[in-house]
C-alpha positions as CSV (number, residue, x, y, z in Angstrom):
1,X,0.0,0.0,0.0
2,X,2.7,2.7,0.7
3,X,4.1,1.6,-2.7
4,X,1.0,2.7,-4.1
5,X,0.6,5.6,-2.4
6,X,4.1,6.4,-3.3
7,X,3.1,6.5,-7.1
8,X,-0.1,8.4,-6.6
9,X,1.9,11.1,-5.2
10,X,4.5,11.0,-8.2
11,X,6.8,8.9,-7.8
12,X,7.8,7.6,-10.7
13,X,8.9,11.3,-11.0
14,X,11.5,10.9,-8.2
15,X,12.8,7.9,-9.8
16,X,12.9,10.1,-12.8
17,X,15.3,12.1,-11.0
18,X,17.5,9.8,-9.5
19,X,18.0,8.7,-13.1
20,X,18.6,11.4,-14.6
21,X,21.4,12.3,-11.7
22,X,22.6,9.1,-12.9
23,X,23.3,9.6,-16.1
24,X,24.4,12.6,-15.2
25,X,26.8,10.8,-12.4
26,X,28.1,8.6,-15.6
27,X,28.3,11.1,-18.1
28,X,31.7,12.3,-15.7
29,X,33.7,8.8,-16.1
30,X,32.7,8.6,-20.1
31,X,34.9,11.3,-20.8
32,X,38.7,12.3,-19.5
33,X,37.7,15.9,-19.4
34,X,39.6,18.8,-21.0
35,X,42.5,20.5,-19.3
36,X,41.3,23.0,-16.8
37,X,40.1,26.4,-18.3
38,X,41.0,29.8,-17.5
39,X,36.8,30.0,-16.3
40,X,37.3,27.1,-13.8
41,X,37.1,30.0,-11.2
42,X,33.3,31.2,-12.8
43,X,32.4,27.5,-12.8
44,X,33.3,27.0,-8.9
45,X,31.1,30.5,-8.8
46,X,28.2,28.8,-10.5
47,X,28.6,25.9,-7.2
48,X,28.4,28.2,-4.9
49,X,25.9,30.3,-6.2
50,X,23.6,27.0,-7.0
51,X,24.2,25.4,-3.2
52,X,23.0,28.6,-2.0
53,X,19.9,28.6,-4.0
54,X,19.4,25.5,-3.0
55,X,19.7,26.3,0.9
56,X,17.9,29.0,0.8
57,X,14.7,27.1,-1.2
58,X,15.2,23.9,2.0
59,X,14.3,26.2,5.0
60,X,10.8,27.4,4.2
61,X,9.9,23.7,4.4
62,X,11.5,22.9,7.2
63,X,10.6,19.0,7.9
64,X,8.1,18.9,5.6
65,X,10.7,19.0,2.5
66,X,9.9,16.4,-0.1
67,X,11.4,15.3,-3.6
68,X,7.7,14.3,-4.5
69,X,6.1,16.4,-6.8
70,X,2.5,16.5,-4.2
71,X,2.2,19.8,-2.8
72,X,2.6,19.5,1.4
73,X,-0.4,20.9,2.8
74,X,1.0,21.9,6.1
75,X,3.4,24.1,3.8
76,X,1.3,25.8,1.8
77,X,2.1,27.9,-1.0
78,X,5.5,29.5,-0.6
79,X,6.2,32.8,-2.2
80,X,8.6,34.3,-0.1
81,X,12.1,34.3,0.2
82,X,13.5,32.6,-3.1
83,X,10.0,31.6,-4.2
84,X,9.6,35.3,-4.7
85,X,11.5,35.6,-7.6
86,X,11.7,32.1,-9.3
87,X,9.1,29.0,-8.5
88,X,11.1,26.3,-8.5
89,X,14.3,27.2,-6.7
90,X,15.4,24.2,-5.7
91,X,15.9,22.8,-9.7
92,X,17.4,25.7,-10.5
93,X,20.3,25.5,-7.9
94,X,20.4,21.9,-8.6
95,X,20.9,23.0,-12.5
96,X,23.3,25.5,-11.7
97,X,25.4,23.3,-9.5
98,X,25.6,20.6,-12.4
99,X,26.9,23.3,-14.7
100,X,29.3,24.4,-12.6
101,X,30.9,21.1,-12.1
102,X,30.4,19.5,-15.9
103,X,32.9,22.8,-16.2
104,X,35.2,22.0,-14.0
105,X,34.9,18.4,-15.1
106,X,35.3,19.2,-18.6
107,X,34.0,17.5,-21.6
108,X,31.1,17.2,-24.0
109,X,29.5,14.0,-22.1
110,X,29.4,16.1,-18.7
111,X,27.6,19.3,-20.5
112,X,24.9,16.4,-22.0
113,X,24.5,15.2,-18.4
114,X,23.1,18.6,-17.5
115,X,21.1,19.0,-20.7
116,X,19.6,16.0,-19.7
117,X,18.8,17.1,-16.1
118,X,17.6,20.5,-16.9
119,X,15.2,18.6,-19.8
120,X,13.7,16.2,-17.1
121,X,13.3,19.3,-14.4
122,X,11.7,21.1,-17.3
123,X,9.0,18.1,-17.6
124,X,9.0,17.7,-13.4
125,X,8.4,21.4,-12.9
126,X,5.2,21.2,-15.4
127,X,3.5,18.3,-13.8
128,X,4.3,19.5,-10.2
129,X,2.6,22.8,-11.5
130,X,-0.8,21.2,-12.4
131,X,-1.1,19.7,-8.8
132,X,0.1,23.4,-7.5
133,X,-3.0,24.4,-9.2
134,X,-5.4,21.9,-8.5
135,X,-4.2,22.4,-4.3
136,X,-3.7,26.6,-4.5
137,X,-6.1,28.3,-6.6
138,X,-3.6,31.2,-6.2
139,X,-1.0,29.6,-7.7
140,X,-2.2,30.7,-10.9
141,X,-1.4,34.5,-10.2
142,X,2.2,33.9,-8.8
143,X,2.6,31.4,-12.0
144,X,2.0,34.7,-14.2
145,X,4.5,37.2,-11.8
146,X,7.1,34.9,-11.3
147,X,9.6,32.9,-13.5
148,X,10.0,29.3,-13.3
149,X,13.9,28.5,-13.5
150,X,14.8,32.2,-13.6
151,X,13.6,35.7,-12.3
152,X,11.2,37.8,-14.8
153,X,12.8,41.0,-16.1
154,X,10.3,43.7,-16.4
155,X,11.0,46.7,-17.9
156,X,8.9,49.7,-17.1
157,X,8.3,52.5,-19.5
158,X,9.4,56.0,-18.6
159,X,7.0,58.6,-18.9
């Protein structure tokens, strides 16, 4: 039964994931890498930068963090903090963390592992969406302010 109620709540899209970290995992031993370039220092940025995203998108849900894609009642819908200016946070540190190391990795096989990643978190973030919907009825306004992976720009006309 908790098998079951594991896949009602998504979760063949967490095994999703863990593949696609796999073949992102693998995609670093099928090639030897380039020598280290002169942006290795922009790359170890990009780390950084992405395990602070990440961080910052954890501690809104406290204990109640999941990697299903079911929106946490006791949570409710977060759009403060990080989730004010992009709506899924957590992917996009995740993204940018991957990037940072296929660079520092080098090689083409390591830059395909984070297409591959930022494809499946593309299809994960728009399924997780219609269940935000169907649970907030608000999420449809924050949907149109905020940007999924990365802020909205808005540029305001001068009078």
């Amino acid at each position: 039964m908790a098998i079951r109620a594991f896949f009602e709540k998504g979760g063949w899209w967490v095994l999703g994931q863990v593949a696609a970290f796999g073949v992102l995992a693998a995609s670093f031993f099928l090639d030897p890498g380039w020598p280290r370039p002169p942006w290795t220092p922009a790359a170890i940025l990009l780390l950084i930068v992405g395990a602070l995203i990440i961080i910052m998108s954890f501690i809104p849900h406290g204990s109640d963090l999941t990697s299903l894609p079911e929106p946490r009642r006791a949570v409710g819908l977060i759009r403060s903090g990080v989730y004010a200016r992009v709506r899924h946070p957590m992917y996009l540190g995740l993204m940018l963390c991957s990037l940072g190391a296929a660079v520092i990795q080098g090689g083409w096989w390591p830059l395909g592992g984070v297409l591959v990643l930022a494809v499946f978190f593309d299809f994960k973030s728009r399924h997780e969406e219609g269940r935000l919907l169907r649970a907030y009825p608000e999420y449809e306004e924050y949907r149109r302010a905020t940007g999924r992976f990365l802020p909205r720009i808005t540029f305001r006309r001068r009078r």
